[in-house]
C-alpha positions in Angstrom: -9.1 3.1 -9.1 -5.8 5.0 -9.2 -4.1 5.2 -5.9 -1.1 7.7 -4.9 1.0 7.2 -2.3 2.8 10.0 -0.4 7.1 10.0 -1.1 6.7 7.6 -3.8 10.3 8.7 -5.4 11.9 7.6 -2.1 10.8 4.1 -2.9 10.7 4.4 -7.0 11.6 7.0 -8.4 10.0 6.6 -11.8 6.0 5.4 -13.0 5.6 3.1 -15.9 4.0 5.0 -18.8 0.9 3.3 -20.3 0.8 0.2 -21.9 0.3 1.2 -25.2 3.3 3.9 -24.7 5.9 3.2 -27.4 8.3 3.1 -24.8 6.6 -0.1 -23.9 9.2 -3.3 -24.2 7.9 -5.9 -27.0 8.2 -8.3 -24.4 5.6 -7.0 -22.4 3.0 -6.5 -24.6 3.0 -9.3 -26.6 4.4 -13.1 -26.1 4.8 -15.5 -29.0 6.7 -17.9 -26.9 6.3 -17.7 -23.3 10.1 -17.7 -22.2 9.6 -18.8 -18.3 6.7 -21.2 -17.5 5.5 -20.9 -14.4 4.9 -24.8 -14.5 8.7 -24.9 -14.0 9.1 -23.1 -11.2 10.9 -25.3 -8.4 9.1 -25.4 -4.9 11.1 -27.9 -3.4 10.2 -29.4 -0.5 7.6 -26.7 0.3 4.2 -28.2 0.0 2.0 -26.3 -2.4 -1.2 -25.4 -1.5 -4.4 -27.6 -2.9 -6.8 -24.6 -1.6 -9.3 -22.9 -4.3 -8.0 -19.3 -5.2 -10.6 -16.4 -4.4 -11.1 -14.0 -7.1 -8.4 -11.3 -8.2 -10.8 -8.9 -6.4 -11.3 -10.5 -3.1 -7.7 -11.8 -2.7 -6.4 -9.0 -0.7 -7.5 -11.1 3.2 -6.0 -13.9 1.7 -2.6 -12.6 0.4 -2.4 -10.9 3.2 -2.6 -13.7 5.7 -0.3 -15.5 3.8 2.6 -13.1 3.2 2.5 -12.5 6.7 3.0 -16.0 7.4 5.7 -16.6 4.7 7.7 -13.3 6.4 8.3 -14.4 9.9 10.8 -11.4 10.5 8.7 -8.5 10.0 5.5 -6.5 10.5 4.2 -7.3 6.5 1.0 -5.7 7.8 2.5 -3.2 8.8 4.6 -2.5 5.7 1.9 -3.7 3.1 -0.8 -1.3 1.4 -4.0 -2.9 2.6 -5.7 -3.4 -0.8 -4.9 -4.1 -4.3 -2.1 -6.3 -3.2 -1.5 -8.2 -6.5 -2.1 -5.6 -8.6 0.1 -3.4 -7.0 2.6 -5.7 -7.1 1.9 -6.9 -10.4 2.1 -3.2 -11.5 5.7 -2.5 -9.5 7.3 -5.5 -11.3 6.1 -3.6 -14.4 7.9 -0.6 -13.8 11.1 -1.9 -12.5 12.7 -2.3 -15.7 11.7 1.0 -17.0 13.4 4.6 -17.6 10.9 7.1 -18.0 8.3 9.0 -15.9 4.7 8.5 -15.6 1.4 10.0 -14.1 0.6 8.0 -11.5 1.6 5.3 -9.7 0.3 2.6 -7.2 2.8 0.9 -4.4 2.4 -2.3 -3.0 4.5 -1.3 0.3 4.3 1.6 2.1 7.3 4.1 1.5 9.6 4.5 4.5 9.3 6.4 7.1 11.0 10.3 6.8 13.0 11.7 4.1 16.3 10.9 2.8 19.3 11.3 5.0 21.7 13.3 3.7 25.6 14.4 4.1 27.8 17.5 2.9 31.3 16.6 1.8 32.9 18.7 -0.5 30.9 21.0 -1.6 28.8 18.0 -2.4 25.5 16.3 -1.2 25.7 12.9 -0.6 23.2 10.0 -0.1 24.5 9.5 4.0 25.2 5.7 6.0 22.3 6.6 7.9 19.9 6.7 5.2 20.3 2.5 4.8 18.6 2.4 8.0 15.1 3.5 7.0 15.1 0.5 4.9 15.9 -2.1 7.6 12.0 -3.3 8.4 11.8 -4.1 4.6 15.2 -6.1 4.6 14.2 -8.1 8.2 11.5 -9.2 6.2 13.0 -10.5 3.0 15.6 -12.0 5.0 13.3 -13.7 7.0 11.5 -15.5 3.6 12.0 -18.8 2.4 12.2 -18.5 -1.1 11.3 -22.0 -1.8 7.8 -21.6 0.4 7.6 -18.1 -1.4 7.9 -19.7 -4.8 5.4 -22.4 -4.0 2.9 -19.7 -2.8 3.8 -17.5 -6.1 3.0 -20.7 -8.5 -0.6 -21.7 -6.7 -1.7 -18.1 -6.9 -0.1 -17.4 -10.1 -3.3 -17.5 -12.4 -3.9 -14.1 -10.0 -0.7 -12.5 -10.9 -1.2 -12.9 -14.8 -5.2 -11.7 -14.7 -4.2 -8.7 -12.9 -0.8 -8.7 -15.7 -4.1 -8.1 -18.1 -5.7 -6.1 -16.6 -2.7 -3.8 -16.6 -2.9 -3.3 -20.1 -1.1 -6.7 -21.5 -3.8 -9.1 -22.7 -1.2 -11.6 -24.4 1.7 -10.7 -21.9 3.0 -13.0 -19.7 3.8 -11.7 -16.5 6.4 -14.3 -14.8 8.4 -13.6 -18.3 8.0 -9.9 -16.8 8.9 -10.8 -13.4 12.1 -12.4 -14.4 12.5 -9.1 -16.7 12.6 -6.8 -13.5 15.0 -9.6 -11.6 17.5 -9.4 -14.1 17.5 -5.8 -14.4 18.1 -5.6 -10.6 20.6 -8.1 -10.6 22.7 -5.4 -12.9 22.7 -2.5 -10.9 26.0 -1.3 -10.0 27.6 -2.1 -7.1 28.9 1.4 -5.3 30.4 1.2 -2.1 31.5 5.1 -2.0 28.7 7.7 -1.2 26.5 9.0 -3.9 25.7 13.0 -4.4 22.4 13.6 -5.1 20.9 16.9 -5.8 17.4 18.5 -5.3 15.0 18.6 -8.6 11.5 19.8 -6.7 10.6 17.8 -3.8 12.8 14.9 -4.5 16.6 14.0 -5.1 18.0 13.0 -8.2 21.7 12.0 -8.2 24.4 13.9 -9.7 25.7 11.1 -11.8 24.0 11.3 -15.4 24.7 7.3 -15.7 23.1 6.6 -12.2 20.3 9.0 -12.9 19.5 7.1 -16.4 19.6 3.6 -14.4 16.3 2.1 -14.4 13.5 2.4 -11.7 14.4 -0.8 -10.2 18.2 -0.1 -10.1 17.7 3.4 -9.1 16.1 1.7 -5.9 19.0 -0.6 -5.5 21.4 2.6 -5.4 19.2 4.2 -3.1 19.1 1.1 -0.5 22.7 1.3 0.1 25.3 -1.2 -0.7 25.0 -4.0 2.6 20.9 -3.7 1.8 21.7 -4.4 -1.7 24.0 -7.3 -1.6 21.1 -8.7 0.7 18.3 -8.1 -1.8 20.5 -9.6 -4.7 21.4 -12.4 -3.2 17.6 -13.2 -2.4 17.1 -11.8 -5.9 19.7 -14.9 -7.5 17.6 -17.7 -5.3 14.4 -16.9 -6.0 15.6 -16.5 -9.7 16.8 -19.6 -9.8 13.6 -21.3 -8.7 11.6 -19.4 -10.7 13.7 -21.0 -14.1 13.7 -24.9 -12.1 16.4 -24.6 -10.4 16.7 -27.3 -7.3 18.6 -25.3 -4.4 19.0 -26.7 -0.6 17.4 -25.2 2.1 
């Protein structure tokens, strides 16, 4: 079932294109070697949970009860589509690393609230302070996880993540080798700490910038976030990474 949310360019600006699109990465499609084993992932000291997973189609009570546990800083209800959880995530991480349009697309948060906030300097348009704000109840969250219990919850419930990474369109994918993919790519995204001009294309803003306006979907996002939002998301980003590979990191 497709789903369509209102404002989705305020949140990602682009849809991946089908699986079988040429524009399609290798990696995605098709896995001789599986490059990140989820059977690697560190958890730490978070205890990982012995309970039998539902089925990819009645998961979304359960995920949802548990994310809202796991982010103790936020309303995840309130910022959460309500079904589909996995496979809308599943499908985001997809897009992340990608440059083109697509059709449609389905979002496992809920955009934020108004439009963007804009500024005129110069003759210019300009992606204003203000606009960070709008993102704030999706940072009080992140900030609020423990990316070691996060992890832990990822691994139990991964054999979710990679049946709905099939059902995508990716039968011999592997979808944490994705995952880290879209992490990577959103580790790169330039760092800009003066304002960005942006420009009207139809109902949405692109930015002025050819080079920030060929940026992937998921560094698009991080441009759009503003600079103290993304130095927050990218250093969650670099922990959860580095549990995700093994790596033992202190509380």
């Amino acid at each position: 079932m497709a789903m369509q949310p209102k404002d989705v360019a305020n949140v990602l600006p682009a849809a991946p294109p089908a699986a079988a699109s040429s524009s399609t990465p290798a990696s995605s499609t098709s896995t001789a070697v599986i490059q990140h084993p989820i059977a690697q992932a560190e958890s730490g000291p978070a205890a990982a949970s012995t309970a039998p997973l539902p089925a990819l189609a009645d998961s979304d009570a359960s995920v949802l009860d548990a994310l809202s546990k796991l982010a103790s800083g936020g309303d995840v209800r309130a910022l959460l589509a309500p079904n589909q959880v996995i496979s809308r995530v599943v499908a985001t991480v997809d897009a992340l690393p990608r440059h083109g349009l697509g059709s449609s697309f389905i979002l496992p948060l809920r955009t934020p609230k108004g439009s963007m906030q804009t500024t005129q300097a110069n003759g210019e348009t300009l992606i204003a302070s203000d606009n960070a704000g709008r993102y704030a109840p999706y940072v009080a969250v992140l900030e609020s996880v423990d990316p070691h219990v996060l992890v832990a919850w990822y691994r139990h419930n991964y054999p979710l993540f990679q049946e709905a990474y099939r059902e995508l369109g990716y039968p011999r994918g592997y979808f944490n080798d994705r995952l880290i993919v879209a992490i990577d790519d959103m580790l790169a995204a330039p760092d800009l700490h003066d304002p960005v001009a942006v420009t009207k294309s139809g109902p949405h803003y692109v930015f002025v910038d050819p080079s920030l306006q060929s940026l992937s979907n998921g560094q698009k996002l991080m441009v759009r976030i503003g600079p103290a939002n993304e130095q927050q998301f990218k250093a969650k980003l670099h922990l959860i990474r580095s549990l995700l590979v093994g790596a033992q990191i202190a509380h």
